[in-house]
KETINU-702925 format. One record per residue (C-alpha): residue in one letter; x, y, z. Coordinates in pm, whole numbers, padded with zeros to 5 digits, always signed. Layout:
<gutors>
AXYZ...
</gutors>
This chain:
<gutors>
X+00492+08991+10043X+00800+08822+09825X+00805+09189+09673X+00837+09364+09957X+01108+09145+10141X+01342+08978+09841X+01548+09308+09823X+01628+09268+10174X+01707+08886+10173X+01983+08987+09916X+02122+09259+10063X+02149+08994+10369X+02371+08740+10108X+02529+08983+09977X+02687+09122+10323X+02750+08797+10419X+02944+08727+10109X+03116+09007+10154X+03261+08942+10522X+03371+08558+10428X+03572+08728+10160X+03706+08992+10389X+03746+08744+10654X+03973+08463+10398X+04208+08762+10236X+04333+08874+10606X+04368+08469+10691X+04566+08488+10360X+04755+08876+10451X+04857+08983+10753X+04731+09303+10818X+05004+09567+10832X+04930+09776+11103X+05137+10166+11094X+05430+10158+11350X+05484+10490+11507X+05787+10653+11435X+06093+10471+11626X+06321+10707+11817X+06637+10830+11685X+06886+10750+11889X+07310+10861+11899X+07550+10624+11956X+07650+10603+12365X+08042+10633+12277X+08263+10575+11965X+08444+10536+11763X+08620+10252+11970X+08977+10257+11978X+09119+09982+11836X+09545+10015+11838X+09667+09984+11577X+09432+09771+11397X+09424+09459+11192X+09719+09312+11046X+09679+09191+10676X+10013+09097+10453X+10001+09338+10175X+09862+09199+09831X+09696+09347+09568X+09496+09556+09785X+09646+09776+10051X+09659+09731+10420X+09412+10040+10474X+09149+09927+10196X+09156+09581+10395X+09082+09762+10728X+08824+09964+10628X+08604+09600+10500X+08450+09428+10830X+08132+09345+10762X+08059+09047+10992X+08105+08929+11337X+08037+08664+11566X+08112+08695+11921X+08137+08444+12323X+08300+08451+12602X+08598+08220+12656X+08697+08046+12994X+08836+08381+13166X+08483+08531+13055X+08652+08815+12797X+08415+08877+12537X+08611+08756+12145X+08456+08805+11842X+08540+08604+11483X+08547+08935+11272X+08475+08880+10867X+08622+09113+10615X+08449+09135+10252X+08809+09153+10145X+09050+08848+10054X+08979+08500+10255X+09071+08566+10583X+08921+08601+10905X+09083+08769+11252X+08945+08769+11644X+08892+09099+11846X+08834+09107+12199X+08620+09370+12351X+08687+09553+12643X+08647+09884+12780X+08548+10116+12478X+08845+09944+12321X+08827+09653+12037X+09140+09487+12056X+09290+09292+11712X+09452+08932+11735X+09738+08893+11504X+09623+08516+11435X+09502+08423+11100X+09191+08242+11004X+09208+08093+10668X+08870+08046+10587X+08925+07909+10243X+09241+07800+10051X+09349+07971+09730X+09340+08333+09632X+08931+08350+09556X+08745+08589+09793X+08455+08452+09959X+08316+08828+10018X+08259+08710+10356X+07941+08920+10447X+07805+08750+10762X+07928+08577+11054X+07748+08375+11369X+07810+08139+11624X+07546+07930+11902X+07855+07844+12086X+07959+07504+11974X+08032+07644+11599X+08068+07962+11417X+07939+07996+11081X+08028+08248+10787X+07859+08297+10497X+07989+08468+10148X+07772+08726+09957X+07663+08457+09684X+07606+08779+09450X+07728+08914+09158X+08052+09154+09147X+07908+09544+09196X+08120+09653+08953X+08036+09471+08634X+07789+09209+08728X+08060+08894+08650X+07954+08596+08836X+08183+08508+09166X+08146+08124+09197X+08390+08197+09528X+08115+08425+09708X+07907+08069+09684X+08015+07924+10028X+07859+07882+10379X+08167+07749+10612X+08149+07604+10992X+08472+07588+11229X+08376+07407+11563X+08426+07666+11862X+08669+07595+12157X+08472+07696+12428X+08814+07750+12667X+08978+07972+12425X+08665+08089+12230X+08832+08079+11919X+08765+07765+11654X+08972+07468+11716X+09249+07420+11518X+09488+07084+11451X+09742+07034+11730X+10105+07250+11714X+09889+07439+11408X+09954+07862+11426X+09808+07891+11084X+09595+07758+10838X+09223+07615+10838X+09099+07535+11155X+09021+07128+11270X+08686+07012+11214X+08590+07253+10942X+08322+07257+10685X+08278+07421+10395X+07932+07392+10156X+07821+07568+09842X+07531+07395+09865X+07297+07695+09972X+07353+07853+09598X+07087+07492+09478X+06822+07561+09753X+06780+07922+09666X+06704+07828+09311X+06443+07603+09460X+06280+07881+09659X+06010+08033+09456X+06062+08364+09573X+06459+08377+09543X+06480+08181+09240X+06435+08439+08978X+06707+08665+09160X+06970+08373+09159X+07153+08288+08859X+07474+08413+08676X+07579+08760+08625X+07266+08841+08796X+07321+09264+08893X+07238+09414+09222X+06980+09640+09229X+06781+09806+09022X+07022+10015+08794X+07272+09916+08562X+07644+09880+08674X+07888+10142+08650X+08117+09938+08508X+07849+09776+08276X+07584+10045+08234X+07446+09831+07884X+07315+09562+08125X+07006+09605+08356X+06957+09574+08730X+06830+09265+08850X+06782+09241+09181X+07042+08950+09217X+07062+08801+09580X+07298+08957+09771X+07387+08785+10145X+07469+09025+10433X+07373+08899+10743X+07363+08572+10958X+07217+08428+11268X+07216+08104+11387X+06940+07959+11642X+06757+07637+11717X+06992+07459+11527X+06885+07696+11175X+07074+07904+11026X+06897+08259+10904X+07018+08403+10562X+06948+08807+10547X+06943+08975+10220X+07029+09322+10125X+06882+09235+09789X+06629+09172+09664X+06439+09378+09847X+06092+09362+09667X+05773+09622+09736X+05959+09708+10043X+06004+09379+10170X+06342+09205+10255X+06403+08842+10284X+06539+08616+10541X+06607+08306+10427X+06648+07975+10681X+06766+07655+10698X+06832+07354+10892X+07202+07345+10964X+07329+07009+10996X+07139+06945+10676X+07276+07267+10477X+07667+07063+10575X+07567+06730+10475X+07795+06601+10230X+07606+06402+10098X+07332+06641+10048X+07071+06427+10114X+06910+06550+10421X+06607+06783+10342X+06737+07190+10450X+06378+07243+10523X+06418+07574+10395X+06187+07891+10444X+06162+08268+10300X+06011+08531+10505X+05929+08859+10391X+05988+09158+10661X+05859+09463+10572X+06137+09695+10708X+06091+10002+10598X+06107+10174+10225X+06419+10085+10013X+06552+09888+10382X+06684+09579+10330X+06875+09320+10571X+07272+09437+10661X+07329+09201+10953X+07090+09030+11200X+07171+08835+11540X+06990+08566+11747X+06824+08709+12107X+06607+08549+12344X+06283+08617+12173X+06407+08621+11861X+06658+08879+11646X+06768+09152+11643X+06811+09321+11262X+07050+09566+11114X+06868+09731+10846X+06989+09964+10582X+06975+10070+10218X+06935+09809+09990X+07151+09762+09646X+06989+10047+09443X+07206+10368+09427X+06920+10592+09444X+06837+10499+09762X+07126+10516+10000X+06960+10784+10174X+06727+10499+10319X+06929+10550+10633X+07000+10274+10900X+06754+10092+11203X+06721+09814+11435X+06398+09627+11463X+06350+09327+11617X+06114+08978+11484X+05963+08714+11724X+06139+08469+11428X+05770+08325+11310X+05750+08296+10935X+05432+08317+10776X+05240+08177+10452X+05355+08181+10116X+05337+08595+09994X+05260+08736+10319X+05443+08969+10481X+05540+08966+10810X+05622+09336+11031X+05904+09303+11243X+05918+09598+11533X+06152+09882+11420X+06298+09937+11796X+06519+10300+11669X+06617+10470+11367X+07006+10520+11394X+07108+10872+11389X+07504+10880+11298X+07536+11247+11195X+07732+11345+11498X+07978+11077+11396X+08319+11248+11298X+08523+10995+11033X+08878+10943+11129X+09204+11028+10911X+09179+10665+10807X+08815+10630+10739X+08644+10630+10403X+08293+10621+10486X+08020+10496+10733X+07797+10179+10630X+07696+10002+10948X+07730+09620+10839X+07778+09436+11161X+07616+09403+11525X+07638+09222+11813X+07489+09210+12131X+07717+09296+12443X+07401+09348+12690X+07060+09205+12681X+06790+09343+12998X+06468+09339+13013X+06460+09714+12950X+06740+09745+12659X+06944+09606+12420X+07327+09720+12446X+07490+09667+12062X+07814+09728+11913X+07801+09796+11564X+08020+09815+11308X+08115+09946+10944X+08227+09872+10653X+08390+10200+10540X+08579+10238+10851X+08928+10127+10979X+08886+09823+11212X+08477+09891+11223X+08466+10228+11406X+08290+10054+11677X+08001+10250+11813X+07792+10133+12097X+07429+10200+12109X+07138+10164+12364X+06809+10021+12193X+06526+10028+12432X+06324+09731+12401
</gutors>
């Protein structure tokens, strides 16, 4: 009788085993359910007009090379209810408003120093919850040769005017940095604290995976590279174009009173999320919406795969345990082949987004470019 019924008994433990171990891996791993393919969609209308564009004083760089660099923006209404944007080049260290209207995106002459000296920040991200606006530099590596740029290290705050929608600035001032700024490098520390951005941040640490053009002895490294910003709930939400590791980019967040404590003694409370976003995808701009964000995503820092092309998806905002990876809903695939470049436009890399609409059926964006004069706004309609 034991002979006859052992076998079974153990085939009985054994299946058991096997569904508590089945059962504690997807506890440990989401499971990553296949998306169907997101529509491709056109833009609605653009390239915007936008007069005749932003005004920089010449330098080393020309006017037209200066144009062609927006890569962040941060946009509210003011008093009269006009929609004005805080635009960020990835050129020099200043900042300019835009208003939006009517298929138009209209420059402001007025300067915003964002930092003194002649350092570039490589402003890469901007964001505002309506009582500040926050920009953020790349804190990478120059493309070029992989030399450190201490200057990209920065994460600044300029409290918002909520009558003129622009940041405050000292009484009788025209020029110069706004009142009640801040200005902290301290986000460069608590990525080296973050197990899964700490071996990406360090000196002369190269985008990608390839060696530099300028440099082509030295290796790719993946080095962090900062492109997009939200703010929400009082965090502030870090998205990186690189590293983007087994097809997962990161999003990095923190509390933001703590991130601009001077004395840094208040704990960021800092968390890394993996989104898987698509092959070679990594994080070009993001901003905050009523369930969560909306995310630019595009080709990450590796040459060989700028043909990654560009999305939207959106994430609830829930982070998940150490190592797992989170799937964010790709909303469209954005098809810009009908997209004519202008006499002044180099080429198109959509690097910035805001939302001008939100319904319960559709997102309207406005997205923008680093490659073309004054953004080449184009609007799109993402259905949700």
């Amino acid at each position: 009788m034991h002979t006859t019924h052992f076998p079974l008994r153990l085939l009985q433990l054994t299946l058991l085993a096997c569904a508590l171990a089945l059962s504690a891996g997807a506890g440990a791993q989401p499971a990553q359910s296949a998306q169907p393919a997101p529509p491709a969609i056109q833009p609605d209308s653009g390239p915007w007009r936008s007069g005749n564009g932003f005004a920089f004083a010449l330098g080393k760089k020309d006017l037209k090379h200066t144009r062609q660099s927006v890569s962040g923006m941060a946009c509210n209404l003011d008093a009269q209810h006009q929609r004005i944007c805080l635009m960020a080049f990835d050129e020099g260290a200043q900042a300019r408003y835009a208003y939006v209207a009517d298929q138009t995106l209209i420059p402001d002459a007025q300067p915003v120093a964002l930092r003194a000296g002649s350092g570039e920040i490589d402003a890469e991200g901007a964001a505002t919850d309506g009582r500040y606006f926050y920009v953020t530099g790349s804190h990478s590596a120059k493309r070029g040769d992989c030399a450190s740029n201490p200057d990209s290290r920065h994460v600044l705050r300029l409290r918002l005017d909520p009558a003129t929608g622009r940041a405050v600035r000292p009484a009788g001032s025209t020029q110069g940095a706004p009142a009640d700024y801040a200005d902290s490098g301290r986000l460069w520390s608590i990525m080296q604290a973050q197990p899964a951005l700490a071996p990406y941040v360090g000196e002369r640490k190269c985008l990608g995976s390839e060696p530099p053009d300028e440099a082509p002895r030295l290796a790719g490294q993946q080095g962090v590279n900062i492109e997009g910003l939200a703010v929400q709930g009082g965090r502030l939400y870090f998205g990186f174009r690189g590293p983007v590791l087994q097809d997962t980019a990161l999003v990095l967040a923190v509390d933001a009173d703590a991130l601009f404590d001077a004395q840094a003694a208040r704990d960021p409370k800092a968390t890394v999320t993996r989104l898987a976003l698509g092959r070679h995808r990594g994080i070009r701009d993001m901003v905050a919406v009523k369930t969560g964000f909306l995310l630019l995503a595009g080709p990450d820092d590796s040459r060989a795969n700028q043909d990654a092309g560009w999305a939207v998806a959106w994430w609830d905002g829930k982070t998940a345990a150490a190592g797992s990876v989170v799937q964010p809903r790709v909303l469209a695939a954005l098809d810009l082949s009908g997209v004519n470049l202008r006499k002044c436009d180099k080429e198109l890399k959509p690097e910035a987004m805001t939302v001008l609409e939100e319904t319960p059926a559709a997102y309207k964006l406005l997205v923008l470019s680093d490659g073309l004069c004054d953004g080449g706004p184009l609007a799109f309609t993402v259905a949700r």
